[in-house]
C-alpha positions, 0 to 999 in steps of 0.5 A: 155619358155623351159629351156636348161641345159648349159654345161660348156665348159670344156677343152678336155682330150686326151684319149687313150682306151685300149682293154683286153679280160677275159676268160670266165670259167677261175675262176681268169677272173672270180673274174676279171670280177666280180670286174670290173663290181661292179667298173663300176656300182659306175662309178670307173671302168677305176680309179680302172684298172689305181690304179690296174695296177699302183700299181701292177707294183710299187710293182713288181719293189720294190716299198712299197711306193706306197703300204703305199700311197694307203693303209697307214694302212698296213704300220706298219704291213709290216715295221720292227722296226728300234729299238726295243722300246728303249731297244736295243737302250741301248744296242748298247749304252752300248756297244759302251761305252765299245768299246771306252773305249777298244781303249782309253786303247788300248785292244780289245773287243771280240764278236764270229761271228759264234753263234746269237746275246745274251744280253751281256754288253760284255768283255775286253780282258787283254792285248794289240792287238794282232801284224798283220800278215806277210804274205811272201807266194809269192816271186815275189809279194811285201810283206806289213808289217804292223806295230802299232805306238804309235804316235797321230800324225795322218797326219805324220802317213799317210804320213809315211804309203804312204811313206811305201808303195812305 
């Protein structure tokens, strides 16, 4: 008695096929043609177009994610460090501290905008901040005048801000 191999009855996937053609002494299609047939020789051909095709249009759409998903050891390379090992965290705290003991005794904290960033603890200014600006260039548009309260009161300074404002 001859024995039959019995296939299991797997469900049908709809399928869908696609045809490319490759230039034949285009150096590039070349390359192409060379990794599709070493895919297709490990029966991985159509899963490398699909992870090939998938990620290319991740990434054209700004997408790394899918970039880290594929290739996890690449991750560390390309992402910058949110903090600069601990260091910079002192920093930002050292310099907060300052900043909030600037408001509590009402004097401002001084960093120029137009040189980089250097290591500095940072400096109090003597003296108390400096009155805004009026501004009474146009006649015919309303002025806004700006005044400082000592008041901690911070809803009725709100409301007397709005009622100014009318």
């Amino acid at each position: 008695m001859a024995k039959c191999k019995q296939s299991k009855n797997r469900k049908q996937v709809k399928r869908q096929t696609r045809h490319f053609q490759l230039r034949v002494e285009h150096p590039q299609d070349a390359h192409v043609r060379e990794i599709l047939d070493y895919a297709k020789s490990q029966r991985r051909e159509v899963t490398v177009i699909r992870d090939a095709v998938s990620l290319y249009w991740a990434l054209e759409n700004g997408n790394l994610e899918a970039l880290f998903e594929a290739f996890p050891q690449y991750k560390a390379q390309l992402t910058p460090p949110l903090v600069g090992g601990g260091g910079d965290l002192l920093e930002i705290k050292s310099m907060l501290e300052i900043v909030v003991a600037g408001r509590k005794a009402n004097e401002l904290v001084m960093q120029s905008a137009g040189e980089p960033p250097v290591k500095t603890t940072g400096k109090l200014l003597a003296g108390k901040a400096p009155a805004l600006p009026i501004f009474e260039d146009e006649p015919d548009e309303p002025t806004v005048i700006i005044r400082a309260t000592t008041s901690t009161d911070s809803s009725l300074n709100f409301v007397s801000a709005m009622r100014g404002m009318q």
